[in-house]
C-alpha positions, -999 to 999 in steps of 0.1 A, spaced: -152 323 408 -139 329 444 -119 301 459 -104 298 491 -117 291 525 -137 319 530 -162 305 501 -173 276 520 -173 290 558 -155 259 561 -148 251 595 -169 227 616 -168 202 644 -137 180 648 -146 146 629 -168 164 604 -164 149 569 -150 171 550 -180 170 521 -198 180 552 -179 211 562 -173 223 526 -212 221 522 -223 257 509 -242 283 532 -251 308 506 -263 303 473 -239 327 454 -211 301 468 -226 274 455 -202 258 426 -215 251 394 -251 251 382 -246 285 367 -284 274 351 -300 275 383 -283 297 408 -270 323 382 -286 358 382 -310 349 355 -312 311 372 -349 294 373 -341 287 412 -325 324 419 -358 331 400 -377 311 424 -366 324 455 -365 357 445 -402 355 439 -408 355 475 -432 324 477 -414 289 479 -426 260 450 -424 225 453 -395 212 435 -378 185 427 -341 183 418 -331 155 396 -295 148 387 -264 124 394 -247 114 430 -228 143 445 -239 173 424 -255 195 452 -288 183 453 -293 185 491 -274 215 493 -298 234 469 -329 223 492 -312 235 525 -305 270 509 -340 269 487 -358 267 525 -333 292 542 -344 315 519 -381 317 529 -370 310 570 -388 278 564 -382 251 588 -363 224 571 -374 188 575 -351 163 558 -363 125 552 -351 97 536 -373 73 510 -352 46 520 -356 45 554 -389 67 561 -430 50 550 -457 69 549 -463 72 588 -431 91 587 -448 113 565 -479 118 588 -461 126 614 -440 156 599 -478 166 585 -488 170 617 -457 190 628 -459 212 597 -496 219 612 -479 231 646 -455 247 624 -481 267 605 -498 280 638 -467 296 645 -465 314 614 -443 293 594 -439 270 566 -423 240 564 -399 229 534 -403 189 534 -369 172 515 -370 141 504 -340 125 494 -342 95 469 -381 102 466 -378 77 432 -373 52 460 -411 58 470 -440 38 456 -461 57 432 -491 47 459 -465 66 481 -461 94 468 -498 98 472 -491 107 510 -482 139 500 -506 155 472 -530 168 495 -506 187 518 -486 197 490 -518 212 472 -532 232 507 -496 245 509 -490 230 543 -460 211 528 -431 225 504 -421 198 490 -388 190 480 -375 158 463 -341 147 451 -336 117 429 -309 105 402 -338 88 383 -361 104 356 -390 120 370 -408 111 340 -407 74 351 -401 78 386 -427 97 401 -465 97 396 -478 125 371 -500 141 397 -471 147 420 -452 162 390 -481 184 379 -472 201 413 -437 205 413 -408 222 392 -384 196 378 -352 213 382 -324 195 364 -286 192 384 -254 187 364 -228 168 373 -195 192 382 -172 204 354 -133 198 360 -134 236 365 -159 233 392 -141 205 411 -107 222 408 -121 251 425 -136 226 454 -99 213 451 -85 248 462 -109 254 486 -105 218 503 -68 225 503 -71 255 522 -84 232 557 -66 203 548 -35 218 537 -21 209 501 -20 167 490 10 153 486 7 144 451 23 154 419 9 177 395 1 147 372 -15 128 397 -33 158 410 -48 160 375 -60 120 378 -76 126 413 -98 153 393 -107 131 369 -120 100 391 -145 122 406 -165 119 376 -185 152 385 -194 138 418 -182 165 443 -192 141 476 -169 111 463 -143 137 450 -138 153 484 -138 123 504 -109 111 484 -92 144 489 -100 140 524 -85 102 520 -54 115 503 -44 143 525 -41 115 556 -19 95 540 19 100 554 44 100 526 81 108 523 75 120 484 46 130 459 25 105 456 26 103 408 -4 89 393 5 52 400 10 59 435 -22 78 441 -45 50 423 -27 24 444 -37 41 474 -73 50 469 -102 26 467 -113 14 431 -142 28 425 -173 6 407 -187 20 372 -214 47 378 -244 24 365 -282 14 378 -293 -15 361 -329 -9 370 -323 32 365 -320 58 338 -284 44 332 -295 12 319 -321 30 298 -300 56 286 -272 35 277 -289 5 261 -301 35 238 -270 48 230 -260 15 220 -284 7 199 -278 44 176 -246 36 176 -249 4 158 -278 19 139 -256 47 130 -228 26 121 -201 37 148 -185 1 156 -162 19 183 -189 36 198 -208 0 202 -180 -13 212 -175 14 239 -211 12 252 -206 -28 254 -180 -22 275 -196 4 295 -225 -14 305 -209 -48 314 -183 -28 335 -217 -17 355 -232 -52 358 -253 -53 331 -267 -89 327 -250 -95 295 -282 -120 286 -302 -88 285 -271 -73 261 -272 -104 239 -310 -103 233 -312 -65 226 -282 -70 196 -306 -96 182 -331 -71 181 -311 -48 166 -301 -75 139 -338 -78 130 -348 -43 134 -319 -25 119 -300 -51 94 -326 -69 87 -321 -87 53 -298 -61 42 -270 -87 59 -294 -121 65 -260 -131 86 -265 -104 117 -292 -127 129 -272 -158 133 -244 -137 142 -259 -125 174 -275 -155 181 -242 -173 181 -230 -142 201 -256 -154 229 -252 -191 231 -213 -178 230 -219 -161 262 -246 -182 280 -215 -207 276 -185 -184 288 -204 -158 310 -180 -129 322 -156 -120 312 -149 -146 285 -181 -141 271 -181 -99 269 -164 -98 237 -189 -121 218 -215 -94 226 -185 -67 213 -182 -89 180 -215 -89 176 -223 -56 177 -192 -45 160 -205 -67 132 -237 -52 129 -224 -15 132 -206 -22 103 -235 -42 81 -260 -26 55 -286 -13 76 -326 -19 63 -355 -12 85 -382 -23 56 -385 -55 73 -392 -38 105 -417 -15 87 -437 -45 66 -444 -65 98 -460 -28 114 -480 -23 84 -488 -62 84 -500 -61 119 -522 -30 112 -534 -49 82 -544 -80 100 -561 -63 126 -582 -43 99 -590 -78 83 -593 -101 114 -627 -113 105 -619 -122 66 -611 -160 64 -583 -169 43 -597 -177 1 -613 -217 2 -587 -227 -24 -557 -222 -1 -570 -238 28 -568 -274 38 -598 -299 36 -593 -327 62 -632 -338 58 -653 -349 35 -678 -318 45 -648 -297 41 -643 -307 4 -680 -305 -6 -677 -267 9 -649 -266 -16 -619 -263 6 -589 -268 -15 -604 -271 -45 -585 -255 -75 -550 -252 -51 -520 -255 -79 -491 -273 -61 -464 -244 -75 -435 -277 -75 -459 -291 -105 -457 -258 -122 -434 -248 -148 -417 -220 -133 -424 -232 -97 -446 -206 -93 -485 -206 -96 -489 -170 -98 -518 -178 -72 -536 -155 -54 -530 -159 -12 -553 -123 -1 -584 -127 16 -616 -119 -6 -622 -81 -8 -584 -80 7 -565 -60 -29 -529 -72 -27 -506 -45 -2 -467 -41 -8 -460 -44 28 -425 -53 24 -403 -30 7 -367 -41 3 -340 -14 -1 -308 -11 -24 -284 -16 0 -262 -50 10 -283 -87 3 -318 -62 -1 -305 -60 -35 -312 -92 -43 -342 -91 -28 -354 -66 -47 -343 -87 -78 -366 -115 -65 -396 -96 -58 -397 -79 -92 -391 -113 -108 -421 -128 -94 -443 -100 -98 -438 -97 -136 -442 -136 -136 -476 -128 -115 -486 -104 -138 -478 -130 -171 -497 -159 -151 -526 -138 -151 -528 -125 -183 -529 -161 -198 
């Protein structure tokens, strides 16, 4: 991989950011995403091919997303219009239409980016399938959120999802080198040099800004890895509450405690309240998970996480975090039993079949004389009166044969479950052979 400043053609106006004068002007210098600007990459593919795609590049802050469109519509000699969802509407959008349509008279295409194009409404994004299907527009989006949810599936059924990476610590230390080569080296200790990579979190833009921070500052020694910290800006978690983060995360939670990891529960816990995650949203998904997942394998997850969120609607943050760590650590570590989860599916699917049987007369309360004379209630046994407590009655519909919906498993309190259900079904089955 070449370094240096050569790689970057790295000089530019006085008061450039730096981000902005490090920004690649050939794809070959492009850092990282070996998978789409290698030799046998789908974009080197792409442009190769001679005729440009819409495409849209989806990945995390800071990984080259805009970069990739700029060089993607150099390499047809399109003219490159760059808009932003969160400023630009729809009239923005008819009035680069209409300049595309100049554009095309003079024998050339226009490459259309669109950064944050999540940020459009699906009825939005609407503006563009006609000119995108004539060919007047190349379209090209960039968004950190899943296109899957983000966009509208006819505007995906014309474009190439292109996935972007965040960097590698190999990539950024070769950014490193070539930053240091127009900024000069930053005064910082090998140690704390190490740590600066690190709190890019694969975000080249944030990672050379602070580079750009750090090589202003004036000091008489090194800065070590306390000093360096204390003189750059904290940065918040890496976290969309409304985004893929918040999906993706919630998910990994809820494996973890599924897959009975209590420190990697206790580590997504942590990650998403250090984002902002409403930790009422946290508290009612681990009651979910104690119903879904331990079910009455431990009947105690339930209260458990219930206590966990009247613990936390009382405390809040950060007092409150580590009732929603307890409770998931808890149920990481309980006997785990979907069958209750499974019975109530097949119950529902059940019920709908039957919706139009009425329950058997002898089970159903008689309030009214008419009622009675219909025979409403008549033959009930009260099962306290019995001797075993237990009428060995039957509850099903007519023409409804008795299911085993629920089917309790031998693991943690299910045991005894299991126990209890065979007990009554033999007594069921001696009741009725009387």
């Amino acid at each position: 991989m070449n370094t240096g400043r050569g790689l970057f053609e790295a000089l530019g106006p006085v008061g450039e950011p730096l981000a902005a004068r490090l920004r690649p002007k050939r794809l070959e210098d492009v850092v990282g995403q070996a998978h789409l600007v290698g030799d046998e990459g789908i974009l080197s593919r792409l442009m190769a091919a001679g005729v440009p795609q819409s495409v849209i590049f989806w990945g995390p802050p800071g990984c080259g997303k805009t970069t990739l469109a700029r060089l993607y519509a150099q390499a047809f000699g399109a003219e490159f219009v760059q808009i932003s969802a969160v400023l630009a509407g729809v009239a923005d959008v008819r009035k680069v239409v209409d300049e595309a349509r100049h554009t095309q008279s003079m024998g050339q295409r226009t490459v259309l980016f669109v950064d944050e194009i999540h940020r459009f409404t699906k009825a939005q994004q609407d503006a563009f399938l006609p000119h995108v299907e004539s060919g007047l527009l190349v379209l090209v989006g960039a968004t950190t959120e899943n296109p899957s949810f983000a966009l509208n599936n006819a505007l995906i059924s014309r474009c190439t999802v292109l996935p972007v990476k965040s960097l590698e610590r190999a990539d950024l230390e070769a950014i490193l080198l070539s930053a240091e080569a127009v900024v000069g080296a930053l005064p910082v200790t090998e140690e704390a040099r190490g740590a600066l990579l690190d709190l890019a979190h694969g975000d080249a833009r944030y990672f050379l800004n602070l580079v750009e921070l750090v090589s202003a500052l004036r000091v008489k020694t090194p800065l070590d890895v306390a000093g360096l910290k204390a003189a750059i800006p904290a940065r918040l978690a890496l976290y969309d509450k409304g985004g893929d983060w918040h999906y993706d995360l919630i998910s990994a939670l809820h494996k973890s405690v599924r897959g009975s990891d209590p420190d990697a529960a206790m580590y997504y816990v942590a990650r998403m309240m250090a984002g902002g995650e409403d930790g009422m949203y946290l508290a009612r998904r681990l009651i979910r998970m104690a119903v879904e997942d331990v079910g009455l394998a431990d009947p105690q997850a339930l209260p458990i996480a219930m206590a966990a969120q009247e613990s936390y609607r009382t405390m809040g943050s950060p007092e409150g975090d580590l009732s929603l760590a307890e409770a998931a650590v808890y149920m990481a570590l309980a006997p785990k039993s979907n069958a209750l989860y499974k019975a109530y599916n097949d119950a529902k699917m059940l019920a709908a079949a039957t919706a139009h049987v009425a329950p058997p007369k002898h089970i159903v309360n008689a309030p009214t004389k008419m009622m009675k004379e219909l025979g409403h209630g008549a033959g009930y046994a009260y099962d306290h009166d019995t001797e075993h407590g237990f009428s060995g009655q039957n509850y099903w519909p007519d023409g409804v044969e008795r299911p085993e919906l629920y089917k309790p498993v031998a693991r943690g309190f299910e045991r005894e479950m299991q126990k209890r259900m065979a007990y009554f079904a033999k007594l069921r089955d001696d009741l009725n052979q009387e």
